[in-house]
C-alpha positions, 0 to 999 in steps of 0.5 A: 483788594490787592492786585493779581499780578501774572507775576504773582501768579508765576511765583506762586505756581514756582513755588507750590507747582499748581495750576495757574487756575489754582494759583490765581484763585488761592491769590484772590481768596487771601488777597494777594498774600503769597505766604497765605495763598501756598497754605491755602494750596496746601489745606486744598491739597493742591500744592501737595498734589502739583508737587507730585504730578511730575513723578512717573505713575505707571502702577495703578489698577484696570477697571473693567464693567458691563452692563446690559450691551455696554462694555468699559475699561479705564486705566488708573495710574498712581506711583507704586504697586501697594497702592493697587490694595488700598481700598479708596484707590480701588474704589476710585477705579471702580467709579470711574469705570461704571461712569465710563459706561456712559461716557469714556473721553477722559476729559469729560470723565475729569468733570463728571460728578464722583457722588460724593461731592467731588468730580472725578478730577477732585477725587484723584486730586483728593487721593494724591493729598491723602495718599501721598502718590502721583495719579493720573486717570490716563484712558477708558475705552467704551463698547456697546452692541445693539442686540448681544453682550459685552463681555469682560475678563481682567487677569489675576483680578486683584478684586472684582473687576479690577486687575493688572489686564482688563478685556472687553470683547463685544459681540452682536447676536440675538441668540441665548445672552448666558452663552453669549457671555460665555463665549466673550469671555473665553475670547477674552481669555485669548486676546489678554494671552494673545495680545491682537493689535487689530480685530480684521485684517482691514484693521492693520495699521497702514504704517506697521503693515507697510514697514512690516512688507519693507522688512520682509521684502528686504529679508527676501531679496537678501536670498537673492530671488527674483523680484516676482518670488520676492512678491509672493514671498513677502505675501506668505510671510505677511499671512504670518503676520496677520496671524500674529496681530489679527483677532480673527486670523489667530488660533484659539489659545484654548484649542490651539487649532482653530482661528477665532474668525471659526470659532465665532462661526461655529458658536451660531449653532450653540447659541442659537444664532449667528454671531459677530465679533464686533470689537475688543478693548485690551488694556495692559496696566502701564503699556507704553509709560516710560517707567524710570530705572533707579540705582537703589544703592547709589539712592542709599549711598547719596542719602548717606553722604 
């Protein structure tokens, strides 16, 4: 048997784009013969899909699930925004978000079994091939209460639970579990329009709240106040702040006049028993990907010349 070389290895890898893993194992099943270990790639999909690993997937759908006291979300990313309405896509999505009810780290998601033969991480290799884009399984986030519901709502729902914008809100209570799910999804409502960073003020990033007390202070001294003014200046624009990027200190889209840490309070009396806000998951399909800027017709234009 032929030796695999890591030279051999690198060549194939510059060639086809596939893992090394991938490259090594290709190698071993024809021997050593380059040609034949890219058409091996190749009939795997492997090549076709490390090829197209390096382009910027920032489409795809969200998947939101719950079941019983536990709530999930997932991200899928492929390249354009027609693949959303392709069938096998949104039952990849789908899947994945009701196998991340029982566990939401992506890598251990990667591995598990799709039911069709393939891991999750086949599946999407499988789909790149077939499909002929980018895709990335890029987060899934989990919620599970101990006596309440998760509810869900995903925004302009291109089909049942899958959309551009997918919620979870967890709510922990003994009382009436309908109303309780009414009352989730109303949250949720708020949170996909309202955008809250954080579910408590002890929640505040410490990094965004001490640059956000910086700017607001030297806001402040620019007026040319003493520093005991400049004080409570800065903590009557924090309460501003809080109530910007705080579930509870927000005001109900829905009322437009009560924050939601009451509107929790309040709903004790129609369900039947206290209530608690006990989390939420906001996923924005693509939030914080770098997306690329293409001039078409110098796209055109190249092509042409």
């Amino acid at each position: 048997m032929a030796e695999i070389t890591a030279a051999l290895v690198k060549e194939l890898r510059e060639k086809t784009g596939a893992g090394m893993m991938d490259c090594k194992k290709a190698l071993n099943e024809v021997a050593g013969d380059i040609e034949g270990a890219v058409d091996w790639l190749r009939k795997k999909g492997l090549a076709a899909a490390a090829k197209k690993a390096g382009r910027v997937a920032a489409e795809g759908l969200v998947g939101v699930a719950s079941q019983g006291t536990v709530g999930a979300a997932v991200e899928i990313n492929a390249e354009t925004d027609f693949v959303a309405r392709n069938d096998l896509f949104q039952a990849l999505v789908s899947g994945v978000t009701k196998l991340a009810l029982a566990d939401a780290d992506v890598e251990s998601l990667k591995g598990q079994a799709f039911g069709n033969g393939r891991t999750v991480a086949e599946e999407l290799t499988h789909l790149v091939a077939t499909i002929g884009e980018n895709m990335n399984l890029r987060r899934a986030a989990r919620l599970s209460v101990t006596d309440g519901v998760v509810a869900t709502y995903v925004h302009n729902a291109l089909t049942g639970g899958l959309g551009k914008i997918g919620v979870l809100v967890a709510l922990e209570s003994t009382g009436d579990k309908a109303k309780l799910q009414e009352l989730g999804r109303q949250i949720a409502m708020h949170i996909a329009a309202a955008r809250p960073e954080a579910l408590d003020i002890a929640d505040v990033d410490t990094a965004a709240l001490d640059r956000e007390r910086n700017v607001l202070a030297d806001q402040a001294r620019a007026s040319g106040k003493a520093e005991d003014i400049i004080a409570k200046m800065v903590e009557g624009r924090l309460r501003k702040y809080y109530e910007e990027v705080v579930l509870l200190e927000q005001v109900y889209v829905i009322d437009q006049e009560t924050k939601i840490r009451k509107v929790v309070e309040n709903a004790a009396k129609d369900v039947g028993a206290p209530v608690k806000l006990t989390g939420f998951v906001r996923f924005v399909l693509g939030d914080g990907i770098e997306k690329e800027e293409s001039d078409f017709a110098a796209e055109v234009a190249s092509m042409a010349r």
